[in-house]
N, C-alpha and C positions, 0 to 999 in steps of 0.2 A: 757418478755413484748416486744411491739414491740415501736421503738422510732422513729421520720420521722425529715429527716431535710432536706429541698426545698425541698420534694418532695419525696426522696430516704428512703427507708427502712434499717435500721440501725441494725435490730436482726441478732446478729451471723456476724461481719463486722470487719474483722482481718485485719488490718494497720500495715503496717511494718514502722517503724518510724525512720530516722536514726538523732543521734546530737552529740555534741561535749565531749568529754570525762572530760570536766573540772567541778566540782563542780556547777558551778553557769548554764554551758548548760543545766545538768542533768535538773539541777529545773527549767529552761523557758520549757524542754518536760515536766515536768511536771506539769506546768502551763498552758499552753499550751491544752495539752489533758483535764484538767479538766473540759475545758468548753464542749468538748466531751465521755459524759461518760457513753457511749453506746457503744463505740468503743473499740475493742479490741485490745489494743495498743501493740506490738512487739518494743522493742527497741534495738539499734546496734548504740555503742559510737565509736568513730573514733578521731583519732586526726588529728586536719585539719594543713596546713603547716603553718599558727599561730602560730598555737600549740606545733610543732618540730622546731620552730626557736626561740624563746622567744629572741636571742643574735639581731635578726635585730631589727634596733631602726624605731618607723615608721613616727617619728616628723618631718621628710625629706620627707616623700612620698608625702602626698598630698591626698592619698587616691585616685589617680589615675593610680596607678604603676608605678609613681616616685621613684624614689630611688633604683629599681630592685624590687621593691616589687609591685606584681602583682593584683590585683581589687579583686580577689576572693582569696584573702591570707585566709581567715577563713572559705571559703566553698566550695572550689572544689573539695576536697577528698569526701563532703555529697554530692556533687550536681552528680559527679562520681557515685556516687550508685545509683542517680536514673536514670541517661541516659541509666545506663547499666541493668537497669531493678532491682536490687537487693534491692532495698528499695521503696518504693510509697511515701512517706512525709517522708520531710527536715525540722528541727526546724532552724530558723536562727532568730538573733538579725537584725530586719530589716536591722539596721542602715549598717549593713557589706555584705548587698548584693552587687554582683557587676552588674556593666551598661553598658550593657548592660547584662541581663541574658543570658544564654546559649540558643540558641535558641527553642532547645528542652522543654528548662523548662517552668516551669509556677508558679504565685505566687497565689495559692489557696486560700489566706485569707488574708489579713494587722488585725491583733489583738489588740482591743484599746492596750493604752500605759498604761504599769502601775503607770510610773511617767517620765517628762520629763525634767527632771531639775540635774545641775551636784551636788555635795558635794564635800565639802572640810573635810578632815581626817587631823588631824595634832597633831604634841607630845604637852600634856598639853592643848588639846582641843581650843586653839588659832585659833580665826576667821582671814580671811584672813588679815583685816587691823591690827591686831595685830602680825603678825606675824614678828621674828627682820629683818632686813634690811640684804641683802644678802641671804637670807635663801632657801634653797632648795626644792623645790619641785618639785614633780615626775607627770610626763604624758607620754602619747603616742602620744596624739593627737595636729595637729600642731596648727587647730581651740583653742581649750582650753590654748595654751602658749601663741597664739596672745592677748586671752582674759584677762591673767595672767599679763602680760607685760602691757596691757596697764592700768590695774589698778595699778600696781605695779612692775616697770618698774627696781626695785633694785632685783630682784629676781634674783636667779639661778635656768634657768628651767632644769629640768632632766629629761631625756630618761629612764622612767621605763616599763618592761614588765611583760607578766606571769599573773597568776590566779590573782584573787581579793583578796584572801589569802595569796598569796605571794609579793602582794604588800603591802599590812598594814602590812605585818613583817617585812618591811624594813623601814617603821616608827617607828616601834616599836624599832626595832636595831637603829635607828638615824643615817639608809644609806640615810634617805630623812628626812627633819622635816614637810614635809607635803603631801598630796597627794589628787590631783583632781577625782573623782573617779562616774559614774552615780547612783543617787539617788536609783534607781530602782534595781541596782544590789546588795546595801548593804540591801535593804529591802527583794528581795530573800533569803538572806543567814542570812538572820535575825542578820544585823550586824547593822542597824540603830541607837544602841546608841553611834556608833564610828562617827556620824557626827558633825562638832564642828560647821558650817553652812550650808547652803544650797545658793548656789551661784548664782548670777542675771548676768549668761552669755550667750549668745545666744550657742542654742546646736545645737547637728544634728535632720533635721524633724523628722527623722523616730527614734528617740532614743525612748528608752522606749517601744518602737513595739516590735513583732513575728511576722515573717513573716512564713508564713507554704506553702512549694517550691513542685512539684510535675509535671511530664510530662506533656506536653502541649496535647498529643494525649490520657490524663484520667478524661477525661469532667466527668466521673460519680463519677469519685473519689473527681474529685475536687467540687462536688456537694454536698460531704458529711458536707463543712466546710462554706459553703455561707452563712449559719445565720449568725454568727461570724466575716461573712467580713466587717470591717469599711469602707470599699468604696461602699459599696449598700447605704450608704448614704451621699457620696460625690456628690459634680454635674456635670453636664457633660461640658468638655471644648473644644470649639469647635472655631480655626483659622480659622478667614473669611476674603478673599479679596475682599478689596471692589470694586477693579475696580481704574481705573488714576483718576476718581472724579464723575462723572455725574453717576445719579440714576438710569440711564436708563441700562449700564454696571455693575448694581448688578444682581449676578446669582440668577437665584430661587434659589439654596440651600442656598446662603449667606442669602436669604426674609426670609428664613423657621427658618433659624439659631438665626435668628436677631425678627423675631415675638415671639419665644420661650425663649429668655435671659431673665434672672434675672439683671443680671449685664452685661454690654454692656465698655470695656476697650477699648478706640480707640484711631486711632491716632488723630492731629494735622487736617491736608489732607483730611479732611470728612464732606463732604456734611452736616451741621448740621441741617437743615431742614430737611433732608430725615431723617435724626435720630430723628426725632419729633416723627414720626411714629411708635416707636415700645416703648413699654411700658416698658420696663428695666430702671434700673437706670445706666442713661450714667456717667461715668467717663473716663475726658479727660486723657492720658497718653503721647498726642504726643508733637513729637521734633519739634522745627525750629533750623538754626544755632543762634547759641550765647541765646536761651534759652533751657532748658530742665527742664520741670515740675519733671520727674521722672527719676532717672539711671534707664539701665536696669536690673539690680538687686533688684531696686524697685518693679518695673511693673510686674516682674516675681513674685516675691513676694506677691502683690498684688492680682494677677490670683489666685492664692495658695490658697491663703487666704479662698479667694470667693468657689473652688470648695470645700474646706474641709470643709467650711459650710454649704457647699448642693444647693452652688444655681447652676443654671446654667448658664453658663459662655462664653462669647463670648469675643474675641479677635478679635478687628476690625482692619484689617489693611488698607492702601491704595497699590493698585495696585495686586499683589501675593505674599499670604503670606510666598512660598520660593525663591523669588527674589528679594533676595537686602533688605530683611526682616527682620529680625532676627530671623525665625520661626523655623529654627532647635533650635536655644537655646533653644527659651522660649518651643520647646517640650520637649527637653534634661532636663531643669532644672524641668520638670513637670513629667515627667516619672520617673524619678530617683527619686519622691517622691512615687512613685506609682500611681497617677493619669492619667489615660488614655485623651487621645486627639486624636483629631478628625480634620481635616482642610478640606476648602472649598476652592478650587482655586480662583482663582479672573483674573482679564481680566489685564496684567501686560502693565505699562504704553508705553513699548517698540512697543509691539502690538497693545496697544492703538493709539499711534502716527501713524504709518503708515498707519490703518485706515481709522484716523481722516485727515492727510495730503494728503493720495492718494501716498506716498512715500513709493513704495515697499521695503523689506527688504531682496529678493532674489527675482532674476527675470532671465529667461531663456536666455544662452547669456552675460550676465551682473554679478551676482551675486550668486552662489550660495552656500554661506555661511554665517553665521550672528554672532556676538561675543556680549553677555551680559556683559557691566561692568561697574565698578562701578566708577565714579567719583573722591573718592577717592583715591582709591586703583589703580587707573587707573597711576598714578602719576610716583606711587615704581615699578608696574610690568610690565613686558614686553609687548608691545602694541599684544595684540593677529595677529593672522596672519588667517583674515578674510575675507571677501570682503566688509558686511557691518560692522561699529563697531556704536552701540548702548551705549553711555554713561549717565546713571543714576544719578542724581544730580549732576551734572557737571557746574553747574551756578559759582560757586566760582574757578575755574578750568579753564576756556575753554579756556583763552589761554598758560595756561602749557599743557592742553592735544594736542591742534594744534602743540603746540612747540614738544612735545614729538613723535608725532605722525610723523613728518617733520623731526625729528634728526632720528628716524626709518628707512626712507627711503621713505614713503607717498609722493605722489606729494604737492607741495604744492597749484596746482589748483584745487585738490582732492574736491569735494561738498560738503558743508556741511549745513545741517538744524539746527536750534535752536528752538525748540517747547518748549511753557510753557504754564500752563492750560489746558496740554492735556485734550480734550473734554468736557473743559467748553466752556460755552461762549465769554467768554474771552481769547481764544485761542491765541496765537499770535506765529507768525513763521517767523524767520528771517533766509535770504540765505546770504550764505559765503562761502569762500573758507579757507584749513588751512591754505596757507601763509598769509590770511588778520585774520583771528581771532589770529593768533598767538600775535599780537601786541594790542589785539579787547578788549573792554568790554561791556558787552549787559547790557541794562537799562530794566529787565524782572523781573515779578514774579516769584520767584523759588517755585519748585523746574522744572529747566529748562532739559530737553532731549536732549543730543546731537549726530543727527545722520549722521554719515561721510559714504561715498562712491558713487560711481558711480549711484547708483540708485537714488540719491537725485536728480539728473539731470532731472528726469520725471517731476520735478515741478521748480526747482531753475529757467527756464528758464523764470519764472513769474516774478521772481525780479528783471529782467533788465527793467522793467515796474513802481518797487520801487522807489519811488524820494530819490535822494540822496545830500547830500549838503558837498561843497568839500571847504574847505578853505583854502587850500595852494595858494601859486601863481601863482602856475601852475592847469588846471581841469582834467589832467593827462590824461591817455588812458584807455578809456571806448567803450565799444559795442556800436557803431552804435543808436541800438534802446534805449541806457540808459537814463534814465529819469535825467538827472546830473542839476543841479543847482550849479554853479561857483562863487561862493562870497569870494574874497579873501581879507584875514582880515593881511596881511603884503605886505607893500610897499616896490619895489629894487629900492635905487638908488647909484650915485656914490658914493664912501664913500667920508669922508672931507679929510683924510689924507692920499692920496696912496702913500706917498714915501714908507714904506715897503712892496710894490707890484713891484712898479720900481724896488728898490737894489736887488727883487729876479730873477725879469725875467734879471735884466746886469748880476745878475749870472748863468742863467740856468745851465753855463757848468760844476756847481760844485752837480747838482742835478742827479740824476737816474732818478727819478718816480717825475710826477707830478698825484697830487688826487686831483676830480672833483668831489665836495659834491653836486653838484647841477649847472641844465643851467645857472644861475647867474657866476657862479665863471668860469666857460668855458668864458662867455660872455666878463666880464671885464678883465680876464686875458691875452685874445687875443687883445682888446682896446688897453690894454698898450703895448702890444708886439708889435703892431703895431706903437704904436704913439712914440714908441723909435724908429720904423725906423728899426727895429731889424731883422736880415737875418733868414728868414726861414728854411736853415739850422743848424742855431742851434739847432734844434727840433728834427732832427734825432738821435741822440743816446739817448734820450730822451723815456721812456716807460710812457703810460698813463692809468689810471685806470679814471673807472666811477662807479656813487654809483646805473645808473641805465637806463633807454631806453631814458625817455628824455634826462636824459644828455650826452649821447652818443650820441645823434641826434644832441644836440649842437656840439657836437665837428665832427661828421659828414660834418658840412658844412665849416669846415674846411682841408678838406678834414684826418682826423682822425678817424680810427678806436681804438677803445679802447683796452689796451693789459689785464687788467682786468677787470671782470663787476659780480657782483653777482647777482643771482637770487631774491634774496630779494629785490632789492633796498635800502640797510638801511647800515647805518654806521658801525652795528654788520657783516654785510655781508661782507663789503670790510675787515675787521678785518681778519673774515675768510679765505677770499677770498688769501690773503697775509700769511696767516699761511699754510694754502695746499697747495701755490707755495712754502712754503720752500726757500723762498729767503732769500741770508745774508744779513748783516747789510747795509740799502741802506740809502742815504742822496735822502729824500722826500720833496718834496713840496706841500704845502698846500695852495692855492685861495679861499679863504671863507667866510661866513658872518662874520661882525664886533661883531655879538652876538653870534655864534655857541657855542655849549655845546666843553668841553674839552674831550668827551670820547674817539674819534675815534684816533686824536694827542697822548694820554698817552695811549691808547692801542697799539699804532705802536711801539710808543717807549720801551713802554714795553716790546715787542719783538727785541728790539735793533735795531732799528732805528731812524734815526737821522732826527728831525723831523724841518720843518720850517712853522708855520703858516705866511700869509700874507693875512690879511682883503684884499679883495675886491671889496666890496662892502656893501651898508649900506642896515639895515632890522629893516624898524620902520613899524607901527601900521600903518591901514590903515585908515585916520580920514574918509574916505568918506563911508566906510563900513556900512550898516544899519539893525539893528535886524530883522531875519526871524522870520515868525511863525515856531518853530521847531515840533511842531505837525502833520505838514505834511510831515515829512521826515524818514524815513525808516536807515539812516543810516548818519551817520559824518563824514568826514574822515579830518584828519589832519595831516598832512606834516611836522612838525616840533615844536619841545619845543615852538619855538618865537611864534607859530599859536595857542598852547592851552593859553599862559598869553593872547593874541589877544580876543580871546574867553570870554575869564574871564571877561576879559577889557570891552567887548559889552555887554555880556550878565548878568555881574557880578556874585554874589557866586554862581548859579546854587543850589538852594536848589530842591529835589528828583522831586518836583511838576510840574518844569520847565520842564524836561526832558519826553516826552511822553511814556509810556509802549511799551517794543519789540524796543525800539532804539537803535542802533549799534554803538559804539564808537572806529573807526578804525583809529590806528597810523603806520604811515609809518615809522617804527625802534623802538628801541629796547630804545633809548634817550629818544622819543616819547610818547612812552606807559608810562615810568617810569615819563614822567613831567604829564602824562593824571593821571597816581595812583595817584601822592601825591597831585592833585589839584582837580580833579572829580571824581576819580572811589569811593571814602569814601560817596559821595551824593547818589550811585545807587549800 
């Protein structure tokens, strides 16, 4: 008689079939072929390196050639005969295929499951909770010990190998008093009344399966077993990017993909109106920080789920789904079930941005190279060596990545963009440089883009047009055309008490260095010098450091040039600044606010120097200071700890609503930044 299966004529159809030489192999071939039995089945047992090592224990691997034990431990001696032509179909226990396949190969059929559930075997037919305290029992698998343990956490698990026969005789000898063993394999061997329960542990997907393996270049062969394949009724899964947000950067094939779903898995970051549109049942999956609806072991999970039921299955992501995505997982963890996948590129927000900004990301001359990274990760590894650097969720970061990027070697005048909402309407784009975001917190919708280099300059030069609002004492040094607004929220004046400023300047001669934290302290420290009458040479062996240009200007007109100055302008810099000169133990002088923070004093000293503060001047609140509308301000900057309580003091607690969207909160040092976190960055 003639038999047909998809299509192929089956009379006279000799299969060479190869499988494992142990008892319970034999009977999956021949389980297996029964559902083909028209085919004239040829069989050739082999023992696979499983097979000749029974001594490796495999509770350590992992099942991913952990432990020197290699992916295809039970089937590379079969899969061996078919690459080399000597066999056409491989019987294999799905569960022990490895992952990737050999590329050659091909899985011609997933065979339902005959059962997918583990058993427990044990002396005296004892269910697990009944078994005594201590008691041993035997596995391979590392999955089924973590399962063991955490039911019953007093056990001794043991590393059992070998046939399924020669593990129930090591129950029976009381080398084990119990043993975990798949459902489906005591039922092959017709051992089923050795079960004492049936266990409620989560197994491997594919247990219970037959997999039937065969070269990828035997399309007719593998035609013969497609009735039979349980994936002609899985559904199709297909990763879609959506694009940085706006509907208009959805690709047709993502429209095509998304019109067809059953089930629609997205992120967080997704246009939910444009998701009105397609008739699937939307289920949210995505992240923000500090919530997550789902691990992603969930979500993966989930997708699973949905294709083994047959529907069709979309994975929505934002932006592209292998950039910064997780979509090789969730393909890894979908393939290694067997379920094929499919992805649709998406428009990635990186490319989105530059678009949207007009801020090329290579440009002739200028740039011609670009580095994708990622925010986090941007942190631990080494800053690429690019010319543009693109950082992907970086809102929570951006001044570790400035700082990282400036301890690298980056200028610290280097340009820099901050895009959030890429190509919504709500865009918003703040320009910076990294030595001012290193100190920076932006008041932005995340998930924020941060892009650094020379090509930011085609646009940054708009933001000297940005109104900015400056509240130190000084309105510092800005471009010409800077749109600057000068509100200074602390008043200098003499202090009450300068006798410890006089007893330092009658002793200069016991000092090395004097440090200028600021024009104030240049100002009144020469007052007094003066008003003692004091000889201008005492000043010469004298070395002076400044924290920065204006107060170098102060002491300029003194006729002083400064013998240190750091680039930063900030108290972490002169710290610096004194660690690279490698100078020894020097007696320092300090002229400074009656309120200055104590870092810059204990960090000298800490380097073993001998430190003298002396107030010089007093720094109270400015009563005549009066609240801006800060909604028209583009950026803040503040000059010291005393200027953000100043702040506080005007504007009071700054709850998120005060603070406009896309505002920039720049502190001049490292003191600064730390008084701006624990008093505003928690608001934004």
């Amino acid at each position: 008689m003639l038999g047909s299966m998809c299509g192929v004529r089956t009379d006279s159809v000799i299969v060479r079939v190869v499988g494992r030489r142990s008892p319970l192999s034999l009977l999956q071939v021949e389980e297996a072929f029964s559902f083909f039995p028209k085919l004239d089945c040829r069989l050739t047992a082999v023992d696979s390196c499983g097979d000749k090592n029974k001594h490796i224990s495999l509770l350590d691997a992992g099942g991913d050639g952990g432990n020197g034990v290699p992916p295809d431990f039970f089937t590379r001696e079969l899969d061996e005969l078919l690459i080399r032509g000597e066999a056409d179909v491989a019987v294999h226990s799905a569960k022990d295929l490895p992952y990737p396949l050999p590329p050659e190969l091909d899985v011609y059929a997933l065979l339902e499951a005959a059962d997918r559930t583990d058993a427990l075997v044990s002396r005296d037919n004892l269910p697990l909770d009944g078994l005594p305290a201590g008691a041993r029992v035997g596995t391979s698998s590392p999955t089924r010990r973590d399962e063991l343990l955490r039911r019953r956490p007093d056990l001794q698990i043991v590393s059992i190998r070998g046939t399924v026969g020669e593990r129930l005789a090591q129950v029976d000898s009381g080398a084990v008093d119990a043993l975990v063993v798949a459902t489906c394999a005591l039922k092959r061997l017709g051992e089923s009344c050795r079960m004492a329960e049936t266990l409620p542990f989560r197994t491997h997907p594919l247990q219970g399966h037959l997999a039937l393996v065969g070269r990828k270049d035997r399309p007719e062969l593998g035609a013969l077993f497609c009735d039979r394949d349980i994936r002609r009724q899985y559904g199709r899964v297909t990763l879609v990017g959506f694009g940085p947000g706006h509907r208009d950067l959805l690709t047709i094939g993502g429209d095509r993909a998304l019109a067809e779903a059953d089930a629609i898995f997205h992120d967080e970051l997704i246009d939910h109106a444009c998701l009105s549109r397609y008739p699937g049942e939307k289920i949210n999956v995505g992240k923000r920080k500090g919530h997550h609806r789902f691990h992603q072991d969930e979500i993966n999970e989930q997708v699973y789920r949905a294709a083994i039921a047959g529907r069709t299955t979309v994975r929505l992501k934002g932006g592209d789904p292998m950039i910064f995505a997780r979509g090789r997982e969730e393909i890894d963890f979908l393939q290694r079930r067997l379920v094929a996948v499919h992805v649709v590129p998406g428009v990635s927000a990186g490319i989105a941005a530059a678009a949207c900004t007009h801020i090329p990301l290579t440009h002739r001359g200028r740039a011609s190279s670009v580095a994708f990274v990622s925010g986090h990760a941007g942190l631990q590894a080494p800053a690429p060596n690019a010319d543009t650097l693109v950082y992907y969720m970086g809102g929570a970061h951006v001044a570790a990545v400035a700082g990282r990027l400036i301890a690298a070697g980056r200028s610290r005048e280097l340009p820099v963009a901050l895009v959030s909402n890429v190509s919504m309407p709500d865009q918003k784009v703040c320009f910076s440089t990294l030595g001012e975001l290193q100190y920076s917190a932006v008041h932005c919708p995340t998930p924020i883009l941060i892009l650094v280099g020379e090509t930011v300059a085609f646009e940054s030069g708009a933001a000297r047009t940005q109104p900015v609002l400056v509240t130190g004492t000084s309105a510092g040094t800005h471009d010409p055309d800077a749109n600057v607004t000068h509100t200074p929220l602390i008043e200098i004046g003499r202090i009450a008490d300068s006798g410890p400023l006089y007893d330092a300047v009658r002793a200069l001669d016991t000092f090395q260095w004097v440090v200028f934290t600021s024009r104030y302290g240049v100002r009144y420290f020469f007052e007094a010098f003066h008003r003692m009458q004091s000889d201008v040479r005492m000043l010469a062996p004298l070395r002076f450091a400044s924290v920065g240009k204006t107060t170098a200007a102060e002491l300029r007109k003194h006729g002083i040039r400064p013998d240190l100055q750091p680039d930063d302008e900030s108290a972490e810099g002169l710290v610096r600044a004194f660690a690279a000169a490698g100078e020894p133990a020097q007696r320092i002088l300090l002229p400074r606010s009656d309120r200055a923070v104590k870092y810059l004093p204990e960090a000298l000293a800490g380097m073993g120097h001998d430190v003298t503060e002396a107030p010089a001047y007093s720094n109270r609140v400015n009563a005549a200071a009066k609240a801006a509308d800060l909604s028209g301000y583009r950026k803040i900057i503040f000059a010291s700890p005393s200027g953000v309580d100043a702040f506080i003091r005007l504007y009071g607690a700054l709850p998120s609503g005060i603070l406009p969207s896309g505002i920039q909160l720049v502190a001049k040092g490292k003191t600064t930044a730390e008084k701006l976190k624990s008093e505003l960055y928690e608001t934004i």
